[in-house]
Structure formats: structure tokens, C-alpha cells
C-alpha positions as CSV (number, residue, x, y, z in Angstrom):
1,X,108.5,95.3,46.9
2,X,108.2,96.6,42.7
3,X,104.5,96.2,44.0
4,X,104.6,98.5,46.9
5,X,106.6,100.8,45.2
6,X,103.8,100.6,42.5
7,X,100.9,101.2,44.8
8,X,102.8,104.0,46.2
9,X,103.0,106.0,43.2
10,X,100.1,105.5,42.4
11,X,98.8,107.1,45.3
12,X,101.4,109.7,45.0
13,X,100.0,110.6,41.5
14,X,96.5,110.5,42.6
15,X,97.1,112.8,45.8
16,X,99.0,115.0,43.3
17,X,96.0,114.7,40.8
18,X,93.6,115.9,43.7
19,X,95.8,118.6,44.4
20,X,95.8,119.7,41.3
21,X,92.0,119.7,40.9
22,X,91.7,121.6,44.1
23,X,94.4,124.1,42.8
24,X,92.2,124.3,39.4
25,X,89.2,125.0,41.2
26,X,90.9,127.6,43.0
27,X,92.4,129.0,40.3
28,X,89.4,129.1,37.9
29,X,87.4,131.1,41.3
30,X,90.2,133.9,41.3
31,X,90.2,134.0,37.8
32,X,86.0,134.7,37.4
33,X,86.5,137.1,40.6
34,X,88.9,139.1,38.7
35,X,87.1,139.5,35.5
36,X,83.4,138.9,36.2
37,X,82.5,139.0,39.6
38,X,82.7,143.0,40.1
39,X,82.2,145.2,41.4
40,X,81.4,143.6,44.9
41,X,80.2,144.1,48.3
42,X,82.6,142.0,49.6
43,X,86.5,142.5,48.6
44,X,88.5,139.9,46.8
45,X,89.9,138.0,49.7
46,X,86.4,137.3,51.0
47,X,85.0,136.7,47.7
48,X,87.9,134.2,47.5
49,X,86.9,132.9,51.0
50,X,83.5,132.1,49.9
51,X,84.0,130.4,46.9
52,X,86.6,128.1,48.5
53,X,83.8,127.0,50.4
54,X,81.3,125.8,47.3
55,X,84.3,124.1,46.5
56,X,84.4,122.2,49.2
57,X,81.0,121.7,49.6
58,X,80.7,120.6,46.0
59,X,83.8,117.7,46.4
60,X,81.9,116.4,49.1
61,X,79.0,115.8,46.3
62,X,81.2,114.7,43.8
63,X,82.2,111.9,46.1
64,X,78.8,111.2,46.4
65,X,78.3,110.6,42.2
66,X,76.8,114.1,41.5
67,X,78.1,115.5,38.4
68,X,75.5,117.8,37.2
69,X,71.9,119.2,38.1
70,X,69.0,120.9,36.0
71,X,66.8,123.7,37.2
72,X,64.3,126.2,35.3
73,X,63.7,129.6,35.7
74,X,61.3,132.0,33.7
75,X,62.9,134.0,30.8
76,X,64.5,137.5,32.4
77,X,67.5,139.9,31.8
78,X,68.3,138.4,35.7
79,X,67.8,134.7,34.6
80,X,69.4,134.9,31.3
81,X,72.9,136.1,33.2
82,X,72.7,133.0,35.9
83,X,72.2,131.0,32.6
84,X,74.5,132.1,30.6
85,X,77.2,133.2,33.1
86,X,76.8,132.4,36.3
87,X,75.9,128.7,35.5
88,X,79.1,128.2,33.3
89,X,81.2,129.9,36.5
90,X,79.8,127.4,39.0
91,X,80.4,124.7,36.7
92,X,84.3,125.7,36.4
93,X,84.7,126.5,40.0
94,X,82.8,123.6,41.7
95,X,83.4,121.1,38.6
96,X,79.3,120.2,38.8
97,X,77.6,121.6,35.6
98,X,74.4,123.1,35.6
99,X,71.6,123.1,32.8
100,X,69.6,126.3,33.7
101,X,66.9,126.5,31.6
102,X,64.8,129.9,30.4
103,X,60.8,129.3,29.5
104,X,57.9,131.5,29.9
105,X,56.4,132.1,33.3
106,X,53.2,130.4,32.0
107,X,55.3,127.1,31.4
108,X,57.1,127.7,35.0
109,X,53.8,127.3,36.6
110,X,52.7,124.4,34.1
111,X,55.3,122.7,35.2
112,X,56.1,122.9,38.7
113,X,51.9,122.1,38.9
114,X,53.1,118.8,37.0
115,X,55.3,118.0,39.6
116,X,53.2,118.8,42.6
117,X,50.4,116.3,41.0
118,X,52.6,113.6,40.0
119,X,55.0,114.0,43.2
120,X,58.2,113.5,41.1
121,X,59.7,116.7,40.2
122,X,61.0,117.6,36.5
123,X,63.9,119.6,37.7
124,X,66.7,119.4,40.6
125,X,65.7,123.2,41.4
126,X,63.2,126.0,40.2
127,X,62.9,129.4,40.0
128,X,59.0,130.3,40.7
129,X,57.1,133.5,41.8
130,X,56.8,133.8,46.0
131,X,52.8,134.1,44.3
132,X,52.6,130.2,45.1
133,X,53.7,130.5,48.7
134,X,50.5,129.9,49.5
135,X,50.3,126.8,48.0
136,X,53.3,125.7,48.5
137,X,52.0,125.8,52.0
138,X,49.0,124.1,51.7
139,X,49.9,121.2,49.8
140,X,53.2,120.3,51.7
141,X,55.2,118.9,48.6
142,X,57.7,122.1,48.5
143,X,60.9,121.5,51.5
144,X,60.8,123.9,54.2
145,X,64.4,125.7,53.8
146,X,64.5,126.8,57.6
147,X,64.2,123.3,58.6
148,X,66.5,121.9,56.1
149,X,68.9,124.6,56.8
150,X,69.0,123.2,60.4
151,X,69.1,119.7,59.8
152,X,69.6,117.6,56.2
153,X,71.3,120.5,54.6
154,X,73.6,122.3,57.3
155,X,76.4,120.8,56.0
156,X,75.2,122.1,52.6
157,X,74.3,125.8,53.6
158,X,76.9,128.7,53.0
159,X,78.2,130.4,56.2
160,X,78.0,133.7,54.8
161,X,74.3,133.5,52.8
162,X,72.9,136.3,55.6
163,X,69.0,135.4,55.2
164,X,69.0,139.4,56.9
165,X,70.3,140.8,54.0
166,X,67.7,139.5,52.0
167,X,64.5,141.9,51.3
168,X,62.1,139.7,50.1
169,X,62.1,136.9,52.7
170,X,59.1,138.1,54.4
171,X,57.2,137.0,51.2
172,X,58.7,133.9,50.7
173,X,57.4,132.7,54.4
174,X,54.8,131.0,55.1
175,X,51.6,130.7,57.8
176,X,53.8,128.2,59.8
177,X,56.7,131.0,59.8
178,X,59.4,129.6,58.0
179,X,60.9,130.0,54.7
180,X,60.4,128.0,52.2
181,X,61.4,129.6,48.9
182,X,65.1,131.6,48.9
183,X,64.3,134.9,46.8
184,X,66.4,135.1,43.6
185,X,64.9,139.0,41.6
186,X,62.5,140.8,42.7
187,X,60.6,143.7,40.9
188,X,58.2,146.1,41.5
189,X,55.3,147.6,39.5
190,X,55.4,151.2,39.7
191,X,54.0,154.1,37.3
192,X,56.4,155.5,34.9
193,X,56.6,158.4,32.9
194,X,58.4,160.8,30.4
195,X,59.9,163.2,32.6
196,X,61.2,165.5,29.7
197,X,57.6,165.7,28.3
198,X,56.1,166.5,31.6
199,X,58.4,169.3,32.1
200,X,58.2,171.2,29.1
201,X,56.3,174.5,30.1
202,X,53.9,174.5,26.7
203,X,52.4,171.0,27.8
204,X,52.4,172.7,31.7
205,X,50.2,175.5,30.4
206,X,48.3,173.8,28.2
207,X,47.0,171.1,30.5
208,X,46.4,173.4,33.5
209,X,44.1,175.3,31.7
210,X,42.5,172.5,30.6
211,X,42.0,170.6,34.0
212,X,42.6,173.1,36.6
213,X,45.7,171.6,38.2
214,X,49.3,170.7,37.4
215,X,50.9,168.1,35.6
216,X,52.2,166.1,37.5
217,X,53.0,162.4,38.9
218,X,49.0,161.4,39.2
219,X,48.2,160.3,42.9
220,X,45.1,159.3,42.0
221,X,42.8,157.4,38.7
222,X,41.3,160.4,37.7
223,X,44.4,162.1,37.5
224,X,45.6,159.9,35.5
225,X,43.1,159.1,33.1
226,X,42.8,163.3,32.9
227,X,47.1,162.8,31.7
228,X,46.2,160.0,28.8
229,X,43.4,161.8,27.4
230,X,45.5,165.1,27.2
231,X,48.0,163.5,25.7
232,X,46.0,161.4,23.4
233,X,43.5,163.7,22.3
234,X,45.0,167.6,23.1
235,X,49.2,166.5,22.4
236,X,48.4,163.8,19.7
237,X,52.0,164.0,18.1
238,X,55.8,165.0,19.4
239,X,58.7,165.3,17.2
240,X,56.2,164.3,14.0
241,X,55.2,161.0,15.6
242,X,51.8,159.9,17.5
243,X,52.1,160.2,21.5
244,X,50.2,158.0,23.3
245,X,48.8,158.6,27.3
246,X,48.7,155.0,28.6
247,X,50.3,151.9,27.8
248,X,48.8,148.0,28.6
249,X,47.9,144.9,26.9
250,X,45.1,142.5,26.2
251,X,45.5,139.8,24.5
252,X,43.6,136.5,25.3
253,X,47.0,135.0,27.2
254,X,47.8,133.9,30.5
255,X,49.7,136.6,30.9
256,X,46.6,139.1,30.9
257,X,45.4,137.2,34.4
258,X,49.1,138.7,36.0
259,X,47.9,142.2,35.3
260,X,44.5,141.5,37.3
261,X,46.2,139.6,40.2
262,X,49.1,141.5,40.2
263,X,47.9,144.9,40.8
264,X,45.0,146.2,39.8
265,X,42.6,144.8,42.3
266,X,44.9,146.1,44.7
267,X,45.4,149.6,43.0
268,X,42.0,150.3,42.5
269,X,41.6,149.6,46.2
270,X,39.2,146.4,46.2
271,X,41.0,144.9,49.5
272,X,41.0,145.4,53.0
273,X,44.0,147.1,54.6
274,X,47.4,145.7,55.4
275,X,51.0,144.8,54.6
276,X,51.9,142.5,52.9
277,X,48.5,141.9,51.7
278,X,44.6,142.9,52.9
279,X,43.2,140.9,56.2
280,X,41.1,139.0,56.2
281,X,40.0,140.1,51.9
282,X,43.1,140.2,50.0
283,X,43.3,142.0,46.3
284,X,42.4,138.8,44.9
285,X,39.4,139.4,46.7
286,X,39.5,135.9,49.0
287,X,38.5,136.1,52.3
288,X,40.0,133.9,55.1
289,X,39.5,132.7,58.4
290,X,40.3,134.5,61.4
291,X,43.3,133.0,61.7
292,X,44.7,133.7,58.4
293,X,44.1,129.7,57.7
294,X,41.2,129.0,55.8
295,X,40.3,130.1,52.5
296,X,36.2,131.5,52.8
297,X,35.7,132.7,49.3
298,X,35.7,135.6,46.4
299,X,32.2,135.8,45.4
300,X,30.9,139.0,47.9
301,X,28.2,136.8,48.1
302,X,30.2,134.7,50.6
303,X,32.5,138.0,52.3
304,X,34.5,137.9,49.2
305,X,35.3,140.7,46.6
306,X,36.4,139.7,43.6
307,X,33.0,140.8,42.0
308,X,33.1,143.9,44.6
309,X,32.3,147.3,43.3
310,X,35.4,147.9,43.3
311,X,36.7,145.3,41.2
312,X,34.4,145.7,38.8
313,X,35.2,149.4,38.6
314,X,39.1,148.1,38.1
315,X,37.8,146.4,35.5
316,X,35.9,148.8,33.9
317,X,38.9,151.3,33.4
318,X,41.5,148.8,32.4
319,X,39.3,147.8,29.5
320,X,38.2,152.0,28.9
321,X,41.8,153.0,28.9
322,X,43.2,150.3,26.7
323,X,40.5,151.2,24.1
324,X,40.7,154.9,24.5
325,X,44.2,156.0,25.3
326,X,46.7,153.0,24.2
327,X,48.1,152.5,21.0
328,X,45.5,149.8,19.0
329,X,47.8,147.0,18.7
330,X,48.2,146.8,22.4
331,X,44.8,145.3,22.4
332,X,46.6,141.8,20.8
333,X,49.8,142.3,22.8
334,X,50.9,140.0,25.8
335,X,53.2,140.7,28.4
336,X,56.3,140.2,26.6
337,X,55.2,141.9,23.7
338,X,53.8,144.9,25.5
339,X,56.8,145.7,28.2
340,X,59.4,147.1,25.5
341,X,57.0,149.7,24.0
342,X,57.3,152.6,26.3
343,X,61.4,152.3,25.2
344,X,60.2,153.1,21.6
345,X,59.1,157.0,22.3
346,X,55.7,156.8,22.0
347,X,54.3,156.4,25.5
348,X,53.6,159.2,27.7
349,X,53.0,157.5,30.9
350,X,51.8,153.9,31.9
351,X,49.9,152.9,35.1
352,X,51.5,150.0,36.3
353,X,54.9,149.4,34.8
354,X,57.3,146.2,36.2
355,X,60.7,147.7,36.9
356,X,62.0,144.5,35.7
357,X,61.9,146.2,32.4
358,X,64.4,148.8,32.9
359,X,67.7,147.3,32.4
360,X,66.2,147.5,28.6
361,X,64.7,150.6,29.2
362,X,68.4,152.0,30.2
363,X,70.6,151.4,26.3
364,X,72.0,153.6,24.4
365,X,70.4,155.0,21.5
366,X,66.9,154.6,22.5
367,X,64.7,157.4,21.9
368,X,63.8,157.3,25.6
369,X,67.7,157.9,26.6
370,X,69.5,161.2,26.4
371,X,72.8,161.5,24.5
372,X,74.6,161.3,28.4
373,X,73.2,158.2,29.0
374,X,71.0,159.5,31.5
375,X,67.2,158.6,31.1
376,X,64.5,160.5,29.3
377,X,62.1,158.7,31.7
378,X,61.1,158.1,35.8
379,X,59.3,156.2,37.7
380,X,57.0,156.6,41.2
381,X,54.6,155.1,42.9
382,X,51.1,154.4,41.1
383,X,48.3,156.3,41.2
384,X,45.2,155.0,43.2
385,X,41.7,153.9,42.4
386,X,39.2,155.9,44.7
387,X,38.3,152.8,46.8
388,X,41.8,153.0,47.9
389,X,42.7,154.2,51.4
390,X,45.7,154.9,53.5
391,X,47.4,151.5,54.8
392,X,46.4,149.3,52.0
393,X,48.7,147.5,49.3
394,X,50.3,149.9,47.1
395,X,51.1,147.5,44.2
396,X,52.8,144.9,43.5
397,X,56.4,143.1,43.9
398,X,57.6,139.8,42.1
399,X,59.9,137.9,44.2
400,X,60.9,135.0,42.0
401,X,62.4,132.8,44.2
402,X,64.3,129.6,44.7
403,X,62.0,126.5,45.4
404,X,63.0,122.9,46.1
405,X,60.3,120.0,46.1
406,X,60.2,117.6,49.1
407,X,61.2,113.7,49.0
408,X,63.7,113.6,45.8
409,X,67.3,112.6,45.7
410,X,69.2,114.5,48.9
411,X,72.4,114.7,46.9
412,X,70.8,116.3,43.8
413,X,68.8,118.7,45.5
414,X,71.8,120.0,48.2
415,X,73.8,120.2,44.7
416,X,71.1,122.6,43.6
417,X,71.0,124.1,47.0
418,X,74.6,125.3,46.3
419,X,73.7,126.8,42.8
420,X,70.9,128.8,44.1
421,X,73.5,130.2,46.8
422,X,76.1,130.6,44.6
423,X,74.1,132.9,42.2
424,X,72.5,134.8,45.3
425,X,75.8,134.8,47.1
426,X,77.4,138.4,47.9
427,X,80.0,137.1,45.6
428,X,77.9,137.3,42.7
429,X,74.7,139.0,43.5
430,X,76.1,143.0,43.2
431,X,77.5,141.8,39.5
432,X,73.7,140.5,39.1
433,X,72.0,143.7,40.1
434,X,74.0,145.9,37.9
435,X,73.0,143.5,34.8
436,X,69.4,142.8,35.6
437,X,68.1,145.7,38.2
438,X,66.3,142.9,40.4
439,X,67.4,143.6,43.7
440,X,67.2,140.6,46.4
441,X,69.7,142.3,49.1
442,X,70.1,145.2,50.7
443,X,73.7,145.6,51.1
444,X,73.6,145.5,47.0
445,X,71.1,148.6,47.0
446,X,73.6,150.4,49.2
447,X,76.4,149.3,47.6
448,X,78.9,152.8,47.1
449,X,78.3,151.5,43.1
450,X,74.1,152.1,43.1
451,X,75.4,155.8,45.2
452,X,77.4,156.7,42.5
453,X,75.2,155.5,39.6
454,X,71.9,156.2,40.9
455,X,70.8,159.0,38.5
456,X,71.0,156.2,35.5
457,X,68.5,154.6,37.0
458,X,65.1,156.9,36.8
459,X,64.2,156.7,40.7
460,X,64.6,152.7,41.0
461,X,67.5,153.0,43.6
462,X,65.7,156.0,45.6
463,X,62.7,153.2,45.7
464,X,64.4,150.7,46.7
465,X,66.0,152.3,49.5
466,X,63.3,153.7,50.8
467,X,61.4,151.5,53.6
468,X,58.1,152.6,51.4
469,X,58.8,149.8,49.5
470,X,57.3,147.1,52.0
471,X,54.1,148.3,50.6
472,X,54.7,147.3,47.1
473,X,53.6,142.9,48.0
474,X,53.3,139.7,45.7
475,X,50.5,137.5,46.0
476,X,49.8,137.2,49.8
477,X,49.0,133.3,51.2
478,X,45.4,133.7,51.3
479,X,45.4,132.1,47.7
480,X,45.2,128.0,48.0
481,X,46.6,126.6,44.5
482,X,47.5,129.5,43.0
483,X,47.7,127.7,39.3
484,X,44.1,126.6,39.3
485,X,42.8,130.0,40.5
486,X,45.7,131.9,37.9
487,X,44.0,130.6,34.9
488,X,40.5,131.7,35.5
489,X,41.6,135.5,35.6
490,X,42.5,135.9,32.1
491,X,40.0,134.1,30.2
492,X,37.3,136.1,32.5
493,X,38.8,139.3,32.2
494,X,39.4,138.7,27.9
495,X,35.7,138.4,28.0
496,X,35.3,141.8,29.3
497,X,38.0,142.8,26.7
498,X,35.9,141.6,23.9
499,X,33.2,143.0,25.1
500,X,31.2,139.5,25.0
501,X,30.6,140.1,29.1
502,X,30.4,143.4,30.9
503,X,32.8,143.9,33.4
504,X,30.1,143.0,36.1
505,X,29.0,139.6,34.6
506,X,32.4,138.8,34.4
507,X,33.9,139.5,37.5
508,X,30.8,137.9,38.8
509,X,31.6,134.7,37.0
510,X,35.4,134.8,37.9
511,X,34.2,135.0,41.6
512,X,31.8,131.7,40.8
513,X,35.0,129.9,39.6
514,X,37.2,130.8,41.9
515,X,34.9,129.4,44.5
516,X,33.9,126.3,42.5
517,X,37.3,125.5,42.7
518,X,38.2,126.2,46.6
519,X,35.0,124.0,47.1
520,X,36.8,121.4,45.6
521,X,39.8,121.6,47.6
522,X,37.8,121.6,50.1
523,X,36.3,118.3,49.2
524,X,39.9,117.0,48.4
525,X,41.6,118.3,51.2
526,X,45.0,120.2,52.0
527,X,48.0,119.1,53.9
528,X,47.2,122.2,55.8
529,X,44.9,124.9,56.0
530,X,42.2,124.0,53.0
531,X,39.4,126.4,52.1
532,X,36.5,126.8,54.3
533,X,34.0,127.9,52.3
534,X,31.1,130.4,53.9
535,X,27.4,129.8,53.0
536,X,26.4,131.8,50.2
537,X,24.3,135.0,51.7
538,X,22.9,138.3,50.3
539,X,25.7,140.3,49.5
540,X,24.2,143.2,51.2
541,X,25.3,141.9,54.3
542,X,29.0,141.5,53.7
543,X,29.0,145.1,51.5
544,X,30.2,147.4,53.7
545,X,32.0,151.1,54.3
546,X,34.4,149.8,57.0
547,X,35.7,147.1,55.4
548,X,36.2,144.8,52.1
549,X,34.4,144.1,50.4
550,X,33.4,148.0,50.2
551,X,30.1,149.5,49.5
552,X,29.8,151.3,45.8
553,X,30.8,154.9,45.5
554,X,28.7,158.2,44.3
555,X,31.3,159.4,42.7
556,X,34.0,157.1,41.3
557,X,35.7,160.2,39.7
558,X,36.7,162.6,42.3
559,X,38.9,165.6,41.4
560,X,42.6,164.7,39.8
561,X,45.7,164.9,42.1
562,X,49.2,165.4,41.1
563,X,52.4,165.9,43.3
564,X,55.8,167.0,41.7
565,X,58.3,164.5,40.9
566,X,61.1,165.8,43.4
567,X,58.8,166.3,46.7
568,X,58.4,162.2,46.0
569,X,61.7,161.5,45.8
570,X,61.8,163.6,49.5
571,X,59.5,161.2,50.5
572,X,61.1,158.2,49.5
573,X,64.0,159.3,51.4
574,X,62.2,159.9,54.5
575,X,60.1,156.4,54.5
576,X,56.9,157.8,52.9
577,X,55.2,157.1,49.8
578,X,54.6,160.5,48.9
């Protein structure tokens, strides 16, 4: 009987224990609602609502032995929050920690290519660019969310996640048509300037009479390369210090291939038309099948045109501008290095700028920040190459995006399943827009807090609403292993930096190694849809003026174009680009 009585209370205390747990869970999700988790699209009873279901959900993996998880993302204002916040609330509410860690994109990719190789992943759950979605694909080592969202992890998928809301799904799917990376930020690059500057009616005058037409946002390349020599050469200082008319970077660095893939192809106008990305070239210049399937190649030689005219003539001004119009250290900057300069006060415009950078483009103090808080600065949509036309790409959008490998421990990988919810969950993701300006859903961007605030923000919100946006694409699924092909952009385009190639020898050589290296997946094979390659052939045949890759120019300078800053926002509004 003393033994019964034993066992009992010991049950009772245990129940009570769990109770308690429960309670503390509960308790510790009202208490980050009310002090972190707003403002919010959803109110506090829904909020509360949601989070009672991680907790459940998480129990459930407790039971099965899962205490904590590791995942990796690259190292952003966005990433550093879900580290440093959002990873410590998901631990107190669900009672599963999480080790999120921050490393450069370079190392991401590094990485996750480790993994793929060696079939064992390093992490529970990664953070990589919707640029490998197309080798994801192909290789069939990355789990398909929509049919784990059906089957192994129903149980483990949140109710209220609205894949609808999300803006960047269409990027993150594959051939096949289903989802296999869950977007997390998302950027655009779009061309920035210093609104006050460009206003001022001496600098109006002065460059008017100089090049016969406003200043302006520049619609097209000649436009803006008339802007940075004015300012360069005719402006030279403001307020006592040097003023500079373009802003880039060069240095030998991995990150100087992500300028090339990312946009300037594109910009310039080297593909063929269509959203997301050029059919059947893209703007890496890789041609594929019919059926969108089968990588054919990038040297024109074989229907490609990554050594196209107009790739070359991207080429050409990147390394002209940087020389001529930049400040000289740019030259031995990287990506990192280079995206805070315009903040300094020194840059009158830059090309291609990622609005990833303007949550540190937005503090206090900065010389590119009036006294109200309001900025100095806007952005718009970049200017255009003259091989551009109507219906092609207009730049570029990073979608960095959840991505689970394939075959590893079920329990660990619904575990990080629930983190990357959790930090994309309309709980938490208004909170994340405000800190980091990534935007992933579209009841955040219309949120009555981005109404109120929009002027703070330099034309980001206005861009964001607009359904011009769809024409601002990440690397499209045309590209095979994006990795090996990644890595052969920047040492081939530093040669042209150097000046050891000319622009034509090496885009001529990038185009060689891109295909050496689709010949050998070839060889290898793909889980699906390996490259193809076409014969080699005069490129005469392929170079064309219907179609990518496109014939060369006359007259690669025609007449600058500039529209005013407010009939853009109009046009934003009503679903145009300009």
C-alpha cells in the first residue's frame, strides 16, 4: 500500500512537473510576444495561438530525444537577428536550442557543396541562395518540401505557414514544380542615388548644358555613365570633400563572380527574354533544351552567350567605370567591404546596389541621413545596357532560402523544419522585416506599419509593392551545379580587371570553362536533367537579331535617357517599371 501510495505521487509530481513545463513554455511565448514580437500582422491571441502549436510540435520531438539542432546561414542584418534573437526565443519557447551559425556566403556554398559530395550533411538546416535551385534539382540530394509537407512532415508543418503569402516561392521551385527551398530574405539589386544632390538646381543647369538632357534617374548605360563622369570630372567635390559618380568593387574574391552572375549579364541585356529568367539563353548566358531540361552550353559557339557581344560589352564597362568613375580603393574592395561606402557621403549614384544594405544605410547620423531621420538617398530600377529590350530580366533578387538535405535523421531535420517556420512565421516575420528590410511576405509589405513608415525607407516599400518587382529574378534553373560554374566567374572576370585578358579573351575563356565543366556532368550524370551539350559550330550561325545570343551593335552608346524620380514611383504603383 506505502508503495502505491509512492508510485502515485510520484506520478502526481511528474504530471504536475509537465504541467508546469507546458505552463513555462506558454508563459515564456506571451512573454517574447509582448516585448519582442511587434508589431505584428497577426494580433496577440493569434500570435499566442501559433506559438502554442511549436510547442506542441516541439514536445512531440523532445519525446523523441531531440534537444538541440545546428543550421548556418550567411552573415546578414536578417540572419544576425534569427541568431541572436529569434534563436534564443525558439529555444525558451519550444525548450529545443538552436546553434545558428553566421559565415560568409562563399563558405555557405563551400559547405553545402561538402555535403552534397559526401552525402552526409554538416548541419540540421541551411540557409542558401534559391541560385542553387537548379542544382538542387539536378542532383536530387536536397528534400522536396511539397512532398514532405504532405507526407513525413505533416505532422511537423505549421497550420498557419500560408506558402501564398510568400513572394519568393516561384524561385525556390523547381522544373518538376514543387518547392524545395522555403524563402527566408530576399533582396533586390536596384540603382541608388543621392536624391538631394540630384535636385539641387546648380548641378540641374550645369549638367543639362553639358549633355543636353535632364538629370535624372538614368534609364539607360549611357545615361548613366554621362551622370558619373559629371560628377567625377565636372562636380569633383561637395561640402569640401571628393564626390564620386559610381560605386563597385573588384577585388580578386569570390564575391566579384556574384556581381557578373547576379546582374550584369542580365542588365546589359546579354539574355533572351522572359520572367523569371531568359528562354532558352539565360543571363548566365546557358542555353537549354527545349524543354527547359538540358543544359546546351555558354560558349556562342554552341548557342550560348556568355562570350556574346553583349557580355563582353558588360564587361567592358564594369572594368571602364570602376577605373574611371569609382573611388581607387574600390578596385581592392569585396562585397562586404564595398556595400557600406555609399553611407559614407561620397557616392553620387551606383548601378546595381543590393537593398539588403539599407537597414545600414537608414541610422542616424550618417551623412547620407537628414536630421529627421528621413533619407538623403533613393532607389529605382537600374539603368539598361543597349542590348536590353522590353520583357527581359530587369536585375536581380536574392532569395536566401531555407534548404534541408535528403536521407538524414527525420527527427533532427523536422526539428529544424520548425525553426525555419518559426523565424518565417507571421508571428515573427513583421518584427524581422522592420530590423533587416528583407521582405519574404506580402502581408508584411502591406502591413499598416510599412504604410505609415514608408518614407524612411527611400522607395524600397513603393518597390516592393509594386507587381514590377517579379522582374527583378535570382539565378534561373538553367545553371546545373551552380558552385562549380560560381567559381570560374571571378577569377575570369579579375583577369579582365587586371588587365592581363581583354574582356573578349576572357569572357571567351569563361565560356570554355563553363562548358568543360557541363561536359563533365554530362559524362557523370545527373539525377535529372544533365547537360546536353551542342556540337561546337561557327558562331555566326547562332548570332542573331531575334534572339540570344544577339548580333553586335553599331552603336553601343545611344543617346542618355533620364526619367524623374516621382513619374517612377507612379509607375511602381501602377505595375510598371517606369
Amino acid at each position: 500500500m506505502k508503495m502505491q501510495l509512492k508510485l502515485k505521487g510520484v506520478a502526481l509530481a511528474a504530471a504536475l512537473l509537465a504541467g508546469t513545463a507546458a505552463w513555462a513554455d506558454e508563459a515564456a511565448a506571451k512573454k517574447w510576444i509582448d516585448t519582442e514580437f511587434q508589431p505584428s500582422t497577426l494580433n496577440k491571441d493569434q500570435q499566442m495561438a501559433e506559438m502554442k502549436w511549436f510547442i506542441d510540435a516541439a514536445q512531440k520531438l523532445q519525446a523523441k530525444g531531440v534537444k538541440e539542432i545546428s543550421v548556418v546561414s550567411e552573415t546578414l542584418t536578417t540572419h544576425e537577428y534569427e541568431s541572436k534573437v529569434l534563436a534564443k526565443a525558439f529555444a525558451e519557447i519550444t525548450g529545443i536550442k538552436v546553434t545558428h551559425d553566421l559565415i560568409q556566403e562563399g563558405d555557405v556554398v563551400e559547405k553545402l557543396q561538402t555535403s552534397m559530395q559526401s552525402g552526409k550533411s554538416i548541419y540540421d538546416g541551411w540557409i542558401s541562395d534559391s541560385d542553387l535551385i537548379g542544382t538542387h534539382y539536378r542532383y536530387g540530394k536536397i528534400m522536396n518540401l511539397t512532398d514532405y509537407m504532405a507526407g513525413a512532415g505533416k505532422e511537423w508543418t505549421n497550420p498557419g505557414l500560408d506558402l501564398k503569402d510568400f513572394i519568393g516561392t516561384s524561385f525556390t521551385t523547381a522544373p518538376d514544380k514543387k518547392l524545395y527551398q522555403l524563402p527566408d530574405q530576399q533582396f533586390a539589386n536596384l540603382y541608388w542615388f543621392r536624391a538631394d544632390l540630384f535636385a539641387r538646381k546648380d548641378l540641374q543647369e550645369k549638367f543639362k548644358a553639358k549633355y543636353g538632357y535632364d538629370l535624372g534617374v538614368p534609364v539607360n548605360w549611357s545615361a548613366y555613365e554621362d551622370i558619373a563622369e559629371f560628377f567625377t570630372n565636372d562636380v569633383k567635390e561637395i561640402d569640401g570633400k571628393p564626390i564620386y559618380g559610381h560605386m563597385d568593387y573588384g577585388k580578386k574574391d569570390p564575391s566579384l563572380g556574384w556581381r557578373f552572375t547576379d546582374a550584369w549579364l542580365s542588365m546589359a541585356g546579354s539574355a533572351d527574354k522572359g520572367i523569371p529568367n531568359g528562354m532558352p539563353v539565360d543571363e548566365w548566358g546557358i542555353r537549354v533544351s527545349g524543354d527547359g531540361c538540358h543544359p546546351e552550353g555558354a560558349d556562342v559557339a554552341r548557342g550560348g552567350a556568355t562570350n556574346s557581344p553583349a557580355a563582353v560589352y558588360a564587361l567592358t564597362k564594369y572594368v571602364d567605370w570602376l577605373k574611371k568613375y569609382a573611388p581607387k580603393e574600390a578596385t581592392g574592395m569585396t562585397f562586404g567591404e564595398a556595400g557600406p561606402v555609399p553611407a559614407q557621403g561620397q557616392i553620387a549614384q551606383q548601378v546595381f546596389w543590393y537593398t539588403a544594405f539599407t537597414a545600414d544605410m537608414t541610422k542616424p547620423g550618417l551623412p547620407v541621413v537628414n536630421a529627421d531621420g528621413s533619407p538623403k538617398w533613393r532607389m529605382a530600377p537600374g539603368p539598361h545596357g543597349p542590348y536590353w529590350k522590353d520583357g527581359m530580366q530587369n536585375g536581380y533578387q536574392d532569395v536566401g532560402s531555407w534548404t534541408f538535405f535528403s536521407g538524414q535523421d527525420p527527427n533532427r531535420t523536422a526539428a529544424a523544419w520548425l525553426y525555419a517556420q518559426f523565424v518565417t512565421a507571421k508571428t515573427t516575420s513583421l518584427k524581422k522585416s522592420i530590423t533587416g528590410l528583407t521582405f519574404i511576405r506580402d502581408s508584411d509589405i502591406r502591413s499598416d506599419y510599412f504604410t505609415q513608415n514608408a518614407n524612411k525607407y527611400g522607395g524600397l516599400i513603393e518597390f516592393y509593392r509594386s507587381p514590377a518587382r517579379v522582374a527583378w529574378t535570382p539565378t534561373g534553373t538553367n545553371v546545373p551545379d551552380y558552385p562549380k560554374l560560381a567559381q570560374l566567374w571571378w577569377k575570369n572576370v579579375a583577369q579582365a580587371v587586371t588587365g592581363e585578358k581583354t574582356p573578349q579573351a576572357a569572357m571567351d575563356n569563361l565560356a570554355k570553362e563553363m562548358d568543360d565543366v557541363m561536359a563533365r556532368l554530362q559524362r557523370a550524370g545527373m539525377a535529372h536533367c544533365a547537360p546536353k551539350l551542342n556540337p561546337r559550330s561557327n558562331p555566326d550561325k547562332w548570332l542573331s537579331s531575334e534572339h540570344a545570343p544577339w548580333k553586335k551593335l553599331a552603336n553601343e552608346k545611344p543617346k542618355g535617357e533620364t526619367v524623374a524620380y516621382d513619374d517612377l514611383l507612379n509607375a511602381w504603383k501602377a505595375g510598371r517599371v517606369r
